[in-house]
C-alpha beads as a LAMMPS data file, in Angstrom:
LAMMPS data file: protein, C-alpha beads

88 atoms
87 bonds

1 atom types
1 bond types

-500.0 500.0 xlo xhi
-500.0 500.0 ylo yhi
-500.0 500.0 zlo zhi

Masses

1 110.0

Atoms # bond

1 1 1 -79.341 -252.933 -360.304
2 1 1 -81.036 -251.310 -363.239
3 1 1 -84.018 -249.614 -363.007
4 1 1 -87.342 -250.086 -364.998
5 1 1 -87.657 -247.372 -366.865
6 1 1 -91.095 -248.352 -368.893
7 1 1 -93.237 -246.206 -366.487
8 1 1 -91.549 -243.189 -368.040
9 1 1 -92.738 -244.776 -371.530
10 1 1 -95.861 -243.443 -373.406
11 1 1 -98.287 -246.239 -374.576
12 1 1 -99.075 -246.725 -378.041
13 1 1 -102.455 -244.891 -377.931
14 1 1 -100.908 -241.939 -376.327
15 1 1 -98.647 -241.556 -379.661
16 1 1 -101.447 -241.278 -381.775
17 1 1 -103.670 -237.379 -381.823
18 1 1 -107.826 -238.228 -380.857
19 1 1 -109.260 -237.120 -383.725
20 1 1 -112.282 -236.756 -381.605
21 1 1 -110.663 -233.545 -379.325
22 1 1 -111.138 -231.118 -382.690
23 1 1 -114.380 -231.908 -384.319
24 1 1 -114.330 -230.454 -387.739
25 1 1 -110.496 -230.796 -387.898
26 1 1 -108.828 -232.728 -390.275
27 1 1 -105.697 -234.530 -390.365
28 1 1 -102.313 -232.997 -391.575
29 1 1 -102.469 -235.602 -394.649
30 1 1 -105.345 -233.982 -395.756
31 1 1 -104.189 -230.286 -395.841
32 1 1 -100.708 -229.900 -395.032
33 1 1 -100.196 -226.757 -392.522
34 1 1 -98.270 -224.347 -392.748
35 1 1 -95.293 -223.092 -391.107
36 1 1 -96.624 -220.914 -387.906
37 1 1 -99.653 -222.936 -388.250
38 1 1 -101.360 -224.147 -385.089
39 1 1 -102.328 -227.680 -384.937
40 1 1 -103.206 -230.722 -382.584
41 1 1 -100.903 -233.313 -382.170
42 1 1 -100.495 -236.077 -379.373
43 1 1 -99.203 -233.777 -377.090
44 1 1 -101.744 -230.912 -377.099
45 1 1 -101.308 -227.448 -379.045
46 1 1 -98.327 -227.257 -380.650
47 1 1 -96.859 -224.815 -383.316
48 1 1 -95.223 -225.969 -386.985
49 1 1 -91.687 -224.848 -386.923
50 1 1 -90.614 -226.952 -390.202
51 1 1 -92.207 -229.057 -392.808
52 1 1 -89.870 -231.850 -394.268
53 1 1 -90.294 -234.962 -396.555
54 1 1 -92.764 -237.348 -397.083
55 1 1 -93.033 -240.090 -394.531
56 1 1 -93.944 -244.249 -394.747
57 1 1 -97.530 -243.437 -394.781
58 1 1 -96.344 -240.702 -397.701
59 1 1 -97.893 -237.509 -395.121
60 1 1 -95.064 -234.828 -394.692
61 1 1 -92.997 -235.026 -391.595
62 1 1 -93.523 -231.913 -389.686
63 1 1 -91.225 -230.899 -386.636
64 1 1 -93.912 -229.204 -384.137
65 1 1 -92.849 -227.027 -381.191
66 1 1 -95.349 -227.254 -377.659
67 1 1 -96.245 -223.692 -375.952
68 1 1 -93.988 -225.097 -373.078
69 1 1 -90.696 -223.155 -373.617
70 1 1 -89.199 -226.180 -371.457
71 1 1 -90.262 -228.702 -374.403
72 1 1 -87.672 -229.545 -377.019
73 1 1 -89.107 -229.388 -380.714
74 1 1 -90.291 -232.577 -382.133
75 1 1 -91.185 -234.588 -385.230
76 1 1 -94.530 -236.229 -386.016
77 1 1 -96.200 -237.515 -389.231
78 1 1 -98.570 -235.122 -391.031
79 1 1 -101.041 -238.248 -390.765
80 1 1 -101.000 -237.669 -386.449
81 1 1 -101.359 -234.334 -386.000
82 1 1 -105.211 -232.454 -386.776
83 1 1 -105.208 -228.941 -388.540
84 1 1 -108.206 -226.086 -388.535
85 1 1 -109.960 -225.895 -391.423
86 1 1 -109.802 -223.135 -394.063
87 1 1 -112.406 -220.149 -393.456
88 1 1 -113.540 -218.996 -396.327

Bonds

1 1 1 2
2 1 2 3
3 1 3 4
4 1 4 5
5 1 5 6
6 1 6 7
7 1 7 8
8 1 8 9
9 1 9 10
10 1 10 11
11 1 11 12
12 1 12 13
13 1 13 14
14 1 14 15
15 1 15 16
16 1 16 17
17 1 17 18
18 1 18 19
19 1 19 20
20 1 20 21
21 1 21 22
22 1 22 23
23 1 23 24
24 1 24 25
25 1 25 26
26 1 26 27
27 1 27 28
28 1 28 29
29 1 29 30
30 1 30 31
31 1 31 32
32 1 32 33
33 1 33 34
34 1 34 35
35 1 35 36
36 1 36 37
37 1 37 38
38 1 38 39
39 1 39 40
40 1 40 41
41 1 41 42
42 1 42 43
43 1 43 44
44 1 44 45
45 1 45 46
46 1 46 47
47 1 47 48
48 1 48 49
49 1 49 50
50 1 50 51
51 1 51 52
52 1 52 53
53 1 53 54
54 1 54 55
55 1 55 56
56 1 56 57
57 1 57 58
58 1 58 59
59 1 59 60
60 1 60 61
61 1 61 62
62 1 62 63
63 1 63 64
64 1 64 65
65 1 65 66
66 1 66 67
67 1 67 68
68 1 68 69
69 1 69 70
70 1 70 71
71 1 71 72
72 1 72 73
73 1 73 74
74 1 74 75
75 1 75 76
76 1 76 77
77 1 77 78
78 1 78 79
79 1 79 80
80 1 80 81
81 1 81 82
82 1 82 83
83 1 83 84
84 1 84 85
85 1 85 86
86 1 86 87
87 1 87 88
């Protein structure tokens, strides 16, 4: 018998970044980070380890890296993940 395996699914909201948990943030599509940059993606903190092409929603796919030295790298859309704004 197989096993149901949707409870280890995410839902569609959890794939998408609050833009409510960084106020004053801005998406990556607005300001592409940086390699080494910090940002906010769906799953919490995470680090830019690459920045690739452009995506369907023409932001940059960026491959992100958690602080959990368990969790494999990952790719999201520049469009999901929130960045720090410049100080000036």
């Amino acid at each position: 018998m197989m096993q149901n395996s949707k409870s280890k699914r995410m839902t569609d909201a959890e794939l998408y970044v609050d833009s409510e948990a960084r106020p004053g943030w801005r998406t990556g599509a607005d300001r592409i980070p940086k390699v080494g940059e910090e940002v906010y993606c769906a799953g919490g903190t995470g680090e830019v380890i690459r920045v690739h092409g452009k995506t369907g929603d023409g932001s940059r796919l960026l491959e992100l890296r958690l602080p959990d030295p368990k969790a494999k790298p990952f790719f999201a859309a520049a469009s999901n993940v929130l960045v720090a704004p410049l100080v000036a």
